[in-house]
PyMOL Python script that loads the backbone (N, CA, C, O; Angstrom):
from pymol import cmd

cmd.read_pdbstr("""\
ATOM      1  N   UNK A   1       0.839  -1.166   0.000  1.00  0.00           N
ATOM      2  CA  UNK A   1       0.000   0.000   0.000  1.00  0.00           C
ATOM      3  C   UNK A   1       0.888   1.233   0.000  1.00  0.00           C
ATOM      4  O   UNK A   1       1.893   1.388   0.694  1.00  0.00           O
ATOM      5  N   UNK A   2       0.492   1.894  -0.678  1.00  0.00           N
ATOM      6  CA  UNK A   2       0.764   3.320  -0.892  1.00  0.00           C
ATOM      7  C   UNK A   2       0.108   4.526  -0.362  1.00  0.00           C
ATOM      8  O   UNK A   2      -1.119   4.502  -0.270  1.00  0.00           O
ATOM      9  N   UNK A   3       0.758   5.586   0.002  1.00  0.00           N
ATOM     10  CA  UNK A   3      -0.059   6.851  -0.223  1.00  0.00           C
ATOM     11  C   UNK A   3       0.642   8.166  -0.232  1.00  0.00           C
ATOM     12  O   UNK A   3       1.664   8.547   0.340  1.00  0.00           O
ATOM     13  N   UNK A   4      -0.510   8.976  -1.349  1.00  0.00           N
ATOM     14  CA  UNK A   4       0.296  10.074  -1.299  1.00  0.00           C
ATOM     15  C   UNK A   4      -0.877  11.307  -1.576  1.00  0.00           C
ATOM     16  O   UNK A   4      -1.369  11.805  -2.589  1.00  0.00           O
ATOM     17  N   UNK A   5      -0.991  11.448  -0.548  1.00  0.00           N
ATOM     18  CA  UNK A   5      -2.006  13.072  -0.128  1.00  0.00           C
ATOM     19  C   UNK A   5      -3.492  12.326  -0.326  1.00  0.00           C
ATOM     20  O   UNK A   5      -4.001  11.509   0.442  1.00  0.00           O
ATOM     21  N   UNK A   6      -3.861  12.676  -1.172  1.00  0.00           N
ATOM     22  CA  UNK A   6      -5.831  12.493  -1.167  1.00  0.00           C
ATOM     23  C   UNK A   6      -5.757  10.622  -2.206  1.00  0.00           C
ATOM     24  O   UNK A   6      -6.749  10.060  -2.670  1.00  0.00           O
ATOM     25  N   UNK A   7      -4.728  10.253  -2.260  1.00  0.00           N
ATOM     26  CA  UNK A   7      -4.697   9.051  -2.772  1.00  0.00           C
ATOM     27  C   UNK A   7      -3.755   7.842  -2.349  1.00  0.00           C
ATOM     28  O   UNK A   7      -2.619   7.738  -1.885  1.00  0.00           O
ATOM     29  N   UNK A   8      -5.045   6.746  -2.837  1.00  0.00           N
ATOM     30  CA  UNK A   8      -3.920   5.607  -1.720  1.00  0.00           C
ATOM     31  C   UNK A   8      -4.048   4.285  -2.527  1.00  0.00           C
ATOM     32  O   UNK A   8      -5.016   3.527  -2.572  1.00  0.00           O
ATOM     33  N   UNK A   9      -2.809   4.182  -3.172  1.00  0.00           N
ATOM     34  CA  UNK A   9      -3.162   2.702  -3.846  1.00  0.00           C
ATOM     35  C   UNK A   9      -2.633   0.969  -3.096  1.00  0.00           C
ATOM     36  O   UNK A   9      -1.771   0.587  -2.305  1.00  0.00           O
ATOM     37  N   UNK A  10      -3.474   0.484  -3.717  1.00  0.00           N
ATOM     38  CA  UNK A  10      -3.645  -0.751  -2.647  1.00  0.00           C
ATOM     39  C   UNK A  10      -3.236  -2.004  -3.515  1.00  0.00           C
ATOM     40  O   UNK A  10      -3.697  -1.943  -4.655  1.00  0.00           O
ATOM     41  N   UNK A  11      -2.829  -2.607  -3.371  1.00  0.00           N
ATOM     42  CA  UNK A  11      -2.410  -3.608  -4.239  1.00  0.00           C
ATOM     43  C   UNK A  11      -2.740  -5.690  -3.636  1.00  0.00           C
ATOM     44  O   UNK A  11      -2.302  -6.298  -2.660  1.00  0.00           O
ATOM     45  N   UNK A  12      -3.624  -6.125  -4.730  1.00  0.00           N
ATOM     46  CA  UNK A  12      -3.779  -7.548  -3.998  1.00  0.00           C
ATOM     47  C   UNK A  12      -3.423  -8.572  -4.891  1.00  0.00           C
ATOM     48  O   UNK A  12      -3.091  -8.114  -5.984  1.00  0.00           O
ATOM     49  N   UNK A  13      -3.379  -9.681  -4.822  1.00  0.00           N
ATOM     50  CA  UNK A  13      -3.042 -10.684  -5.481  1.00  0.00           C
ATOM     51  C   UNK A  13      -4.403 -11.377  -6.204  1.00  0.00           C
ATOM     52  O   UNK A  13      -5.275 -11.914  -5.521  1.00  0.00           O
ATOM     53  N   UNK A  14      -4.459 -11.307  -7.451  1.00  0.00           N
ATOM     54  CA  UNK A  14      -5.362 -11.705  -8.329  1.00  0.00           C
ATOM     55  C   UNK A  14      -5.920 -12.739  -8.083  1.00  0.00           C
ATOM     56  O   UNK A  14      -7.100 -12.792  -7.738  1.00  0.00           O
ATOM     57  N   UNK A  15      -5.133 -13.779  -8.225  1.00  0.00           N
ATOM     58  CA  UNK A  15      -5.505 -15.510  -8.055  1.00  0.00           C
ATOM     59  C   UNK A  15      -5.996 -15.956  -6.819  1.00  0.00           C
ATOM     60  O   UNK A  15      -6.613 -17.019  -6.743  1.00  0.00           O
ATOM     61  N   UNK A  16      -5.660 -14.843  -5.293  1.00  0.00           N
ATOM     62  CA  UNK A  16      -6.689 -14.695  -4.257  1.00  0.00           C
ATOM     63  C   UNK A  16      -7.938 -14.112  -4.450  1.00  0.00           C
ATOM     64  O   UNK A  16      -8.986 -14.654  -4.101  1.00  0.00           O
ATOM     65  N   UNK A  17      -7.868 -13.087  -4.962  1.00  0.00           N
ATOM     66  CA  UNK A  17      -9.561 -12.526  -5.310  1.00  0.00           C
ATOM     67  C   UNK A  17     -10.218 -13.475  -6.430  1.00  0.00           C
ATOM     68  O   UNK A  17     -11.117 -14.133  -5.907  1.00  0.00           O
ATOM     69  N   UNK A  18     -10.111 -13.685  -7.422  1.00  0.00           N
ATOM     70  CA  UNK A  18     -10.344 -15.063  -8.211  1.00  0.00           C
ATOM     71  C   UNK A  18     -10.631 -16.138  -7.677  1.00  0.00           C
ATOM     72  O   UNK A  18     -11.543 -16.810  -8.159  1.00  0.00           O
ATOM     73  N   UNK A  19      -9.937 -16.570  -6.564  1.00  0.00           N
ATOM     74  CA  UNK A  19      -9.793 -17.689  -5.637  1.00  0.00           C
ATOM     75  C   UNK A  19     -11.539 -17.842  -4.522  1.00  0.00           C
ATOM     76  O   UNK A  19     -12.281 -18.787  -4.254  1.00  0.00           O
ATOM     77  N   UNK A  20     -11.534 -15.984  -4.091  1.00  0.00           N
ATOM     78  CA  UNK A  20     -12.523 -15.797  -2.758  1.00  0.00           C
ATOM     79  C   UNK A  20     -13.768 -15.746  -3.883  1.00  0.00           C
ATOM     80  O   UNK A  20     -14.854 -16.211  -3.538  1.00  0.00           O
ATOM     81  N   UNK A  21     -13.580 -15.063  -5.508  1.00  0.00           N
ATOM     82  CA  UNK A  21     -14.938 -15.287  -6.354  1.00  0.00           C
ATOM     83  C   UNK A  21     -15.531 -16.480  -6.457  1.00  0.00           C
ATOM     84  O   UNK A  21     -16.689 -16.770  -6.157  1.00  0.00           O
ATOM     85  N   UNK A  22     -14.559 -17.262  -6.963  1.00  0.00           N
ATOM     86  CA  UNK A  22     -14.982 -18.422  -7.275  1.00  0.00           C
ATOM     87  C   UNK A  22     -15.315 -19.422  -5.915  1.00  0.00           C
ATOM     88  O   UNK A  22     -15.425 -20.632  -6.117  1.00  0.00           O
ATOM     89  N   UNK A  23     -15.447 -18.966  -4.754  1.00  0.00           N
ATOM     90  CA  UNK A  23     -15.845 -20.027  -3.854  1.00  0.00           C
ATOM     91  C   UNK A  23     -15.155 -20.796  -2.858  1.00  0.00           C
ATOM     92  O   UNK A  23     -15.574 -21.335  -1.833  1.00  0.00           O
ATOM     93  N   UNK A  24     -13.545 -20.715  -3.575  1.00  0.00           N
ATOM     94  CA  UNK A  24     -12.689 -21.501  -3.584  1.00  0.00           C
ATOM     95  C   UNK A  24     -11.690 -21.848  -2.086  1.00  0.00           C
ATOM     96  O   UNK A  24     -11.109 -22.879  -1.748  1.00  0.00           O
ATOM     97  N   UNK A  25     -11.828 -20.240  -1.289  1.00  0.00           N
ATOM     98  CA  UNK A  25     -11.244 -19.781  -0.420  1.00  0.00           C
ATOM     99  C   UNK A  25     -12.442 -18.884   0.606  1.00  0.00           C
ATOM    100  O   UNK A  25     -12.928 -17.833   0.190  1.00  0.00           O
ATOM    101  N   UNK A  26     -12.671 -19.240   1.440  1.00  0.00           N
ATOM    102  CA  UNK A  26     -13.232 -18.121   2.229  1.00  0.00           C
ATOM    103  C   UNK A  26     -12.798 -17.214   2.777  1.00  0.00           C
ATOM    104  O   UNK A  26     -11.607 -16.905   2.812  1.00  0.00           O
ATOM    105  N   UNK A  27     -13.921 -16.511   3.413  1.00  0.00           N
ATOM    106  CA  UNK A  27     -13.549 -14.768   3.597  1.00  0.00           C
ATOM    107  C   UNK A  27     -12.425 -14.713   4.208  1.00  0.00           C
ATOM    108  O   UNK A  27     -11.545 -13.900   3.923  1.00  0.00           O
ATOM    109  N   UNK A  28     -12.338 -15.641   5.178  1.00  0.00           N
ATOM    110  CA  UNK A  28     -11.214 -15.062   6.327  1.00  0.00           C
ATOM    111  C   UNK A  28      -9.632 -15.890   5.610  1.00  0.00           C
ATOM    112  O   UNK A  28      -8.599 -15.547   6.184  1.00  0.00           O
ATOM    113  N   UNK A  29      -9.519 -16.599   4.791  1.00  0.00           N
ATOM    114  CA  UNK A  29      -8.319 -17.069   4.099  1.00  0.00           C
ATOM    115  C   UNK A  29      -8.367 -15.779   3.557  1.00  0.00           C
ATOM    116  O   UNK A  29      -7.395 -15.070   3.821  1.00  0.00           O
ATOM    117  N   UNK A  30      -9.430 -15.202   2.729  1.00  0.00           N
ATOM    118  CA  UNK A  30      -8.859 -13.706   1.758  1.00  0.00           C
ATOM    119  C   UNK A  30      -8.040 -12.643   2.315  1.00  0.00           C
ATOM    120  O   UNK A  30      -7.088 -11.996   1.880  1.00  0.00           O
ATOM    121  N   UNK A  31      -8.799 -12.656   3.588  1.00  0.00           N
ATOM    122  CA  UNK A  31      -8.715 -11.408   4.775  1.00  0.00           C
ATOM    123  C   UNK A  31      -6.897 -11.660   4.632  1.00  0.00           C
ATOM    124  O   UNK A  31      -6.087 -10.865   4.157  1.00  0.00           O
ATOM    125  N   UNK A  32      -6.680 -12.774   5.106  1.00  0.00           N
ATOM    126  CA  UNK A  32      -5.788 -12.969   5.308  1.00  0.00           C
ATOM    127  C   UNK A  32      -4.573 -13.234   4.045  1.00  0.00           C
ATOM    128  O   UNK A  32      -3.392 -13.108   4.367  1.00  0.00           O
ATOM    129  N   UNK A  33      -4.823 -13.492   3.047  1.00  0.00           N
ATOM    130  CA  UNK A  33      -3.870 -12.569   2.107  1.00  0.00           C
ATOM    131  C   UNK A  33      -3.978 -11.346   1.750  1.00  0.00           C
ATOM    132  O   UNK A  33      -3.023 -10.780   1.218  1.00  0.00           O
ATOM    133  N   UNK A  34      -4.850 -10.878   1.917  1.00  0.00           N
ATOM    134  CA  UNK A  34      -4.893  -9.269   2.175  1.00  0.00           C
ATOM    135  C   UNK A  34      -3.712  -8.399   3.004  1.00  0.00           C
ATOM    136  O   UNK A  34      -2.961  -7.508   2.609  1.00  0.00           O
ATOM    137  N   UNK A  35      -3.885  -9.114   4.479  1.00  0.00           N
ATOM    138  CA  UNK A  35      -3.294  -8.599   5.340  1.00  0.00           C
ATOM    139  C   UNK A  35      -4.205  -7.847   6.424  1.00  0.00           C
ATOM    140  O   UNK A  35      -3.687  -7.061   7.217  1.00  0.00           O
ATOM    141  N   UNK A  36      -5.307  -8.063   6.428  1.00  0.00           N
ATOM    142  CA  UNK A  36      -6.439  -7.517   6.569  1.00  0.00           C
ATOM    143  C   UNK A  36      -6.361  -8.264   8.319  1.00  0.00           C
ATOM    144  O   UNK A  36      -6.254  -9.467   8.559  1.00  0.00           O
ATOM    145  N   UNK A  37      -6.468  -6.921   9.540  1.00  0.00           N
ATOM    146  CA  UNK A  37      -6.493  -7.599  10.627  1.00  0.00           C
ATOM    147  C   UNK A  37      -7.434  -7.885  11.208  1.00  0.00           C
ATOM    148  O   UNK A  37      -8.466  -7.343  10.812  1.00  0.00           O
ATOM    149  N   UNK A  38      -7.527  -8.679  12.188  1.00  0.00           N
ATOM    150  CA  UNK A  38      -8.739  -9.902  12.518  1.00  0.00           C
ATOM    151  C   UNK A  38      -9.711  -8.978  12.493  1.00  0.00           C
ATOM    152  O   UNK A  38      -9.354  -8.052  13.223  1.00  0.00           O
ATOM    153  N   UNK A  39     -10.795  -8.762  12.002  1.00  0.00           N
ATOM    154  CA  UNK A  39     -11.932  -8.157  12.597  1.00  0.00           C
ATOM    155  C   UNK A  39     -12.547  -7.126  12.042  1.00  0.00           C
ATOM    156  O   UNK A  39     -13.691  -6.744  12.285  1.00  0.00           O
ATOM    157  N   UNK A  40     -11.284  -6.377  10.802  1.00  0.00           N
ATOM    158  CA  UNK A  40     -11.193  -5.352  10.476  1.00  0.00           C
ATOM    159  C   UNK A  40     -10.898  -5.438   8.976  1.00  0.00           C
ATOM    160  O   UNK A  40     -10.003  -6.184   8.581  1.00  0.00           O
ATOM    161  N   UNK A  41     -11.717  -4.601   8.019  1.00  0.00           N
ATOM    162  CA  UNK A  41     -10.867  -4.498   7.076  1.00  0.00           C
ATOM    163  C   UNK A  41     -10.598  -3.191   6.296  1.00  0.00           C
ATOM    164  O   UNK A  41     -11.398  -2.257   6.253  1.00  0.00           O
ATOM    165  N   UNK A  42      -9.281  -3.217   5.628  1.00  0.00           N
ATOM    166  CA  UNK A  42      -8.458  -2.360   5.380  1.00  0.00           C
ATOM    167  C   UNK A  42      -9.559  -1.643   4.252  1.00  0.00           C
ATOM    168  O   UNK A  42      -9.691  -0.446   4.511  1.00  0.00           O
ATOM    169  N   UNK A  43      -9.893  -1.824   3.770  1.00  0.00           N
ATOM    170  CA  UNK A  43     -10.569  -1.430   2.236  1.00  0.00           C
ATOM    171  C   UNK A  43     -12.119  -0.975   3.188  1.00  0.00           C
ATOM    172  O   UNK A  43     -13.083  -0.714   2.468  1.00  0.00           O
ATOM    173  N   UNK A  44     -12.299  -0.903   4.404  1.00  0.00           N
ATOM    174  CA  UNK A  44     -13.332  -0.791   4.731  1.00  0.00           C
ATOM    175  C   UNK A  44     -13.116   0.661   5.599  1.00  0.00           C
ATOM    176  O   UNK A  44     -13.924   1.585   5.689  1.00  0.00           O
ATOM    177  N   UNK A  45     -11.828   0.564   6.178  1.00  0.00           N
ATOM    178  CA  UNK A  45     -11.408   1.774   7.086  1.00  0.00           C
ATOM    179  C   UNK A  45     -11.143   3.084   6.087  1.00  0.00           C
ATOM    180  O   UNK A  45     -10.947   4.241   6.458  1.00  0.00           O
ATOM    181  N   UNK A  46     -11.194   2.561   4.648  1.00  0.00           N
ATOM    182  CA  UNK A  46     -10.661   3.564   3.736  1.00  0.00           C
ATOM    183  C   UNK A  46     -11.666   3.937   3.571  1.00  0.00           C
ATOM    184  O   UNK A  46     -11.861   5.098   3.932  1.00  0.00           O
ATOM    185  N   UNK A  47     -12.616   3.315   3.064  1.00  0.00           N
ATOM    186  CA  UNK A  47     -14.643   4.028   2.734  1.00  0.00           C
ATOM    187  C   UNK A  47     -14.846   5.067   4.201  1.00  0.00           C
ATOM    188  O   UNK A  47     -15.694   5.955   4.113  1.00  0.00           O
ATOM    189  N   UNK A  48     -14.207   4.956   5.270  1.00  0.00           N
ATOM    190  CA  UNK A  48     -14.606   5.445   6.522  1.00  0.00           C
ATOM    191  C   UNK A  48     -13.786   6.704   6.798  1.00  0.00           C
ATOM    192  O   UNK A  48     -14.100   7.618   7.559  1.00  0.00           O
ATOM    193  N   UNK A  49     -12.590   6.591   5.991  1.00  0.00           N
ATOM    194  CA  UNK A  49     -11.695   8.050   6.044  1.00  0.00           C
ATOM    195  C   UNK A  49     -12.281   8.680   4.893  1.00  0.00           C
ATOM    196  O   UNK A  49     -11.791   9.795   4.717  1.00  0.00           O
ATOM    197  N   UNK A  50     -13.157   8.365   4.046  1.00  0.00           N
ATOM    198  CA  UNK A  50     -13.871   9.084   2.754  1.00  0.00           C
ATOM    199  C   UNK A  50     -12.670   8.476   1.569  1.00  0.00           C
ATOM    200  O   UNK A  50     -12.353   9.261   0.676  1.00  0.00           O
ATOM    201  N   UNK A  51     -12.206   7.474   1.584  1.00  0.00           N
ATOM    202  CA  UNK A  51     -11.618   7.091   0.457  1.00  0.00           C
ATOM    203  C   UNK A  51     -12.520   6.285  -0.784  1.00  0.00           C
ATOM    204  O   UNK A  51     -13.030   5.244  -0.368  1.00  0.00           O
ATOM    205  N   UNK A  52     -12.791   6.586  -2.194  1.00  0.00           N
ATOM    206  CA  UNK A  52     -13.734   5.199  -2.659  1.00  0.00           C
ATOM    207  C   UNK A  52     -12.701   5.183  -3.695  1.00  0.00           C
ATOM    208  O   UNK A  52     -11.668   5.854  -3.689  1.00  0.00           O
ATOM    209  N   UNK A  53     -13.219   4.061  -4.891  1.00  0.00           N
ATOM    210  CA  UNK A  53     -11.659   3.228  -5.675  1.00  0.00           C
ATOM    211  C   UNK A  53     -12.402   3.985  -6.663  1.00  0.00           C
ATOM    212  O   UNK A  53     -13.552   3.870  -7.086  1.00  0.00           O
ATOM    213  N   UNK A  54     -11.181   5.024  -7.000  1.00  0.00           N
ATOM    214  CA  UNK A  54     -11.451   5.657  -8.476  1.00  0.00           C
ATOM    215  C   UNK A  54     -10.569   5.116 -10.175  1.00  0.00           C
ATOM    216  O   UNK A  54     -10.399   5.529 -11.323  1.00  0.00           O
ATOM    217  N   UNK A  55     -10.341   4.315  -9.569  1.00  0.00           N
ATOM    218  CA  UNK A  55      -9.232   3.162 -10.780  1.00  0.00           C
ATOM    219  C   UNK A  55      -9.028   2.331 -10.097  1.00  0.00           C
ATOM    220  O   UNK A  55      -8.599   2.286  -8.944  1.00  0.00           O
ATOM    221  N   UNK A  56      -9.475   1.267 -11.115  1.00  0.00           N
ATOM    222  CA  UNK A  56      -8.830  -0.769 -11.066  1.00  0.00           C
ATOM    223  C   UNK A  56      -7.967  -0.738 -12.331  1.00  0.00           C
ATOM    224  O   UNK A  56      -8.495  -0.290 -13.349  1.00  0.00           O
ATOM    225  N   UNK A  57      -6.582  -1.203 -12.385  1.00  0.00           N
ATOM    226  CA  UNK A  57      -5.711  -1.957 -13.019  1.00  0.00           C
ATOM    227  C   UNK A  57      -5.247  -3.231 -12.972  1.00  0.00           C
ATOM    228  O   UNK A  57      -5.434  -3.701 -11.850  1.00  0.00           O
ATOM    229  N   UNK A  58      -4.714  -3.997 -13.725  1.00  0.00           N
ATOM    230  CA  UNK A  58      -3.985  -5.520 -13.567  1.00  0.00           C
ATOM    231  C   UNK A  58      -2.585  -5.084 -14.256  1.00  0.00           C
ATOM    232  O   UNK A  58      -2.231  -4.500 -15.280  1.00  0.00           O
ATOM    233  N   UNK A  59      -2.084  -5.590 -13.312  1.00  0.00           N
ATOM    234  CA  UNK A  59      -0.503  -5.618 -13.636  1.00  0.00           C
ATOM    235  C   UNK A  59       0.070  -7.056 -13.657  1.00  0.00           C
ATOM    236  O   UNK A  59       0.209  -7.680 -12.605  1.00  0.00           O
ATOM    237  N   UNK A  60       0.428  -7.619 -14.951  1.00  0.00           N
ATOM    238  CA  UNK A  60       1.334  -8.640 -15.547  1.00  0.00           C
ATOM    239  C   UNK A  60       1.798  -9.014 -14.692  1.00  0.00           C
ATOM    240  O   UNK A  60       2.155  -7.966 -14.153  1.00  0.00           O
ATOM    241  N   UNK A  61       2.143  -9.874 -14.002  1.00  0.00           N
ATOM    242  CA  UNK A  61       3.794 -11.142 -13.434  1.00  0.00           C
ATOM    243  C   UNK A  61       4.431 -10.748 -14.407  1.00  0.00           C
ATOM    244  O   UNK A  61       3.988 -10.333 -15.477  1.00  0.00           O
ATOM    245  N   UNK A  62       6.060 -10.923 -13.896  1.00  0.00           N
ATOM    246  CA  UNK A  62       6.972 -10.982 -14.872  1.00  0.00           C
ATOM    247  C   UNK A  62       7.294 -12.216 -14.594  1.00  0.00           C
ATOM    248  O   UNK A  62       7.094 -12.723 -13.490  1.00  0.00           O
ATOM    249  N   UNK A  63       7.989 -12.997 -15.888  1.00  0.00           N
ATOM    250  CA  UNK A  63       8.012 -14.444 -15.916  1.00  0.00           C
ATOM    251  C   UNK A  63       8.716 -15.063 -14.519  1.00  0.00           C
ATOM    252  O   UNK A  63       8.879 -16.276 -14.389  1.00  0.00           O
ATOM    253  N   UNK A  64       8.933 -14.535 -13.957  1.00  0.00           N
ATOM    254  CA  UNK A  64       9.555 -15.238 -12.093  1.00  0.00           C
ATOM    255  C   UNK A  64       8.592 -15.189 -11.289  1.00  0.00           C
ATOM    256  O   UNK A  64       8.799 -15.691 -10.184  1.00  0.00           O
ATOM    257  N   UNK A  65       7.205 -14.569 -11.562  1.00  0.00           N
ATOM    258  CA  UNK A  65       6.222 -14.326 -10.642  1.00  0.00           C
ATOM    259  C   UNK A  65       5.129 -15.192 -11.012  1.00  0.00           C
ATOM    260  O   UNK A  65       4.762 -14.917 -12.155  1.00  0.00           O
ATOM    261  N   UNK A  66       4.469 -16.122 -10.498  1.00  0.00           N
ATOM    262  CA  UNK A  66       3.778 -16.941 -10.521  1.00  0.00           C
ATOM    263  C   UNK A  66       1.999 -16.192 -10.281  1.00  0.00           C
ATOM    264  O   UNK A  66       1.013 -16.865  -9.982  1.00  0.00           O
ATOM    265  N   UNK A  67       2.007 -14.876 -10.485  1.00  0.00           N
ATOM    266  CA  UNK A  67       0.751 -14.028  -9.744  1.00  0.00           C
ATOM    267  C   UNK A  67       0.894 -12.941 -10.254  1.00  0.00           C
ATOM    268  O   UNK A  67       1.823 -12.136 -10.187  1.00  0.00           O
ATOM    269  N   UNK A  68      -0.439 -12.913 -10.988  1.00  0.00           N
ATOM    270  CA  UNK A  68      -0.156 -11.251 -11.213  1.00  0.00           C
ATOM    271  C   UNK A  68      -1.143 -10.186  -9.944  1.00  0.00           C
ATOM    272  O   UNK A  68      -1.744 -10.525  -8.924  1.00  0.00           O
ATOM    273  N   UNK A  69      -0.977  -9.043 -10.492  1.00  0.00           N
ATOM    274  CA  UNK A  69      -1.971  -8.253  -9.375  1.00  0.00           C
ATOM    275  C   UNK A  69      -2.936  -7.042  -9.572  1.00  0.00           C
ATOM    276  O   UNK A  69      -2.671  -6.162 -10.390  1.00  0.00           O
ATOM    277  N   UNK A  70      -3.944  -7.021  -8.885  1.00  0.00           N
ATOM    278  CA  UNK A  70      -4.921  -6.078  -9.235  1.00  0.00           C
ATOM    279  C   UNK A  70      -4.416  -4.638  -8.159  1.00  0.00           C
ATOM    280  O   UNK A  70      -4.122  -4.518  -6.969  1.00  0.00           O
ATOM    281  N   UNK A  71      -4.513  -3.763  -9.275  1.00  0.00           N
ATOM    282  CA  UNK A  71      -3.932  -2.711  -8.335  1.00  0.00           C
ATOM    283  C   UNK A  71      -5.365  -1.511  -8.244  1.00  0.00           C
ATOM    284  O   UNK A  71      -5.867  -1.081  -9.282  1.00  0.00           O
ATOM    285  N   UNK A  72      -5.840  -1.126  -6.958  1.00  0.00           N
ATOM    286  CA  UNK A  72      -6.987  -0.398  -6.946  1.00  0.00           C
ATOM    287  C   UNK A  72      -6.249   0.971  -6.385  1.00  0.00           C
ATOM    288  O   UNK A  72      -5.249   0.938  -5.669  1.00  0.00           O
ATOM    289  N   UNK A  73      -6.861   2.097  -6.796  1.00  0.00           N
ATOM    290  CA  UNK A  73      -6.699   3.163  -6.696  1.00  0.00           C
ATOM    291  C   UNK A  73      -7.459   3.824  -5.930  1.00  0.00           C
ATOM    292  O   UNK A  73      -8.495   3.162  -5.997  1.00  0.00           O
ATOM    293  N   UNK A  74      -7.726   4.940  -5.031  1.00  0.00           N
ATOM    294  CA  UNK A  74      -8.926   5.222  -4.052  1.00  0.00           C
ATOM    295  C   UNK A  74      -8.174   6.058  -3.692  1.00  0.00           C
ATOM    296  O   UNK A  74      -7.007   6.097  -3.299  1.00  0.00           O
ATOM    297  N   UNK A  75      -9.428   7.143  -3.965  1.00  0.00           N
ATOM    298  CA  UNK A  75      -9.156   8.681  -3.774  1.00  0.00           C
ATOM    299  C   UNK A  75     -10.476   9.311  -3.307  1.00  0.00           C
ATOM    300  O   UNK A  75     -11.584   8.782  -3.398  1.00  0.00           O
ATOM    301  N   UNK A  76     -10.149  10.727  -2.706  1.00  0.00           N
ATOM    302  CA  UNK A  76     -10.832  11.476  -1.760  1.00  0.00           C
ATOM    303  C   UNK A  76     -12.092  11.297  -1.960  1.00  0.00           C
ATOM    304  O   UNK A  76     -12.143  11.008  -3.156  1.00  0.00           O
ATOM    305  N   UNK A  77     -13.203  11.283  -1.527  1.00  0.00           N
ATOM    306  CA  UNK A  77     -14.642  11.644  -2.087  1.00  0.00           C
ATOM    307  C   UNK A  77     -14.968  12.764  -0.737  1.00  0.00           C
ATOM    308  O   UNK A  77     -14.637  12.581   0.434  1.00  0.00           O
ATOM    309  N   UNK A  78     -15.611  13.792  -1.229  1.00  0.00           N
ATOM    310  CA  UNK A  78     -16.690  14.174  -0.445  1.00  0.00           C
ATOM    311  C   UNK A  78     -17.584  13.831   0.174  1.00  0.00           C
ATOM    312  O   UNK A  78     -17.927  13.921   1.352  1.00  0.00           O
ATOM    313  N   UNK A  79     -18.207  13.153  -1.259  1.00  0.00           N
ATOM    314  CA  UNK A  79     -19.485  12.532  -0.621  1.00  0.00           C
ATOM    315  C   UNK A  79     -19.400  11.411   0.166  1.00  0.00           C
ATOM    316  O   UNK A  79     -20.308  11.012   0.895  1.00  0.00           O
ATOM    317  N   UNK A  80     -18.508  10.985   0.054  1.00  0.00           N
ATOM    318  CA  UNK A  80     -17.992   9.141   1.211  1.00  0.00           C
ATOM    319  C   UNK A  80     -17.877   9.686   2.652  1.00  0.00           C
ATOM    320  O   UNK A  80     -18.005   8.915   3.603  1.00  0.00           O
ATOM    321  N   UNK A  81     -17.691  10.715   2.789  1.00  0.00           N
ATOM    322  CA  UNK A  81     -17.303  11.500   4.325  1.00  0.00           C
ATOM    323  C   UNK A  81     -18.412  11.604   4.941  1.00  0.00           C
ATOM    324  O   UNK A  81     -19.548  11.432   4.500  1.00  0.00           O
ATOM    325  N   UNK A  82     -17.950  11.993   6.348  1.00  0.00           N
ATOM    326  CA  UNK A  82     -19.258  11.741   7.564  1.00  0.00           C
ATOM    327  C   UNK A  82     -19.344  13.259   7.364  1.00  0.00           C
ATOM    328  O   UNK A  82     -18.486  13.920   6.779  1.00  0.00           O
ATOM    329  N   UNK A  83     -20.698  13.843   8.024  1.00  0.00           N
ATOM    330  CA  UNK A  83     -20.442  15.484   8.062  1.00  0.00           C
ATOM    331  C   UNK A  83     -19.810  15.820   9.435  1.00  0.00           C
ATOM    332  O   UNK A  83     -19.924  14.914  10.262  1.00  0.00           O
ATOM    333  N   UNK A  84     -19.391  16.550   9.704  1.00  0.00           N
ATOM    334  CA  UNK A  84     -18.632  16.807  10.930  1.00  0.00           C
ATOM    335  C   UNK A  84     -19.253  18.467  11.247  1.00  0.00           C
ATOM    336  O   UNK A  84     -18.861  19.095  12.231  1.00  0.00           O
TER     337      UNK A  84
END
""", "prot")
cmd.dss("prot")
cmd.show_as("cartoon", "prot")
cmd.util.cbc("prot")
cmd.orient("prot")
């Protein structure tokens, strides 16, 4: 994970999300290639700081990498924010 000012990119492993679509793996195996801590999740605390995903990419393996990866992008919203 990244960040830099009103943007924060997040990066996961394809063949896990593929894996949790298809059935294959449940939530808490995903959570857990995520990195995602018990109870909590990361992509959820971001909707809660007003972050939502304004770009999805896939980025190639290079032939030593057995995985490629989905890289999500998530940036500021207004409207995602609590009013204060």
């Amino acid at each position: 994970m990244t960040s830099t000012g009103n943007d924060i990119t997040y990066r996961m492993s394809s063949r896990a999300f593929q894996d949790f679509l298809a059935g294959r793996i449940t939530e808490e195996q995903f959570r857990h290639f995520l990195g995602d801590a018990e109870g909590g999740s990361i992509v959820g605390r971001f909707l809660d700081q007003g972050f939502m995903i304004s770009e999805i990419t896939f980025e190639k393996g290079s032939v030593d990498e057995d995985d490629d990866t989905l890289v999500l992008r998530f940036s500021k919203d207004p409207a995602a924010q609590s009013f204060e």
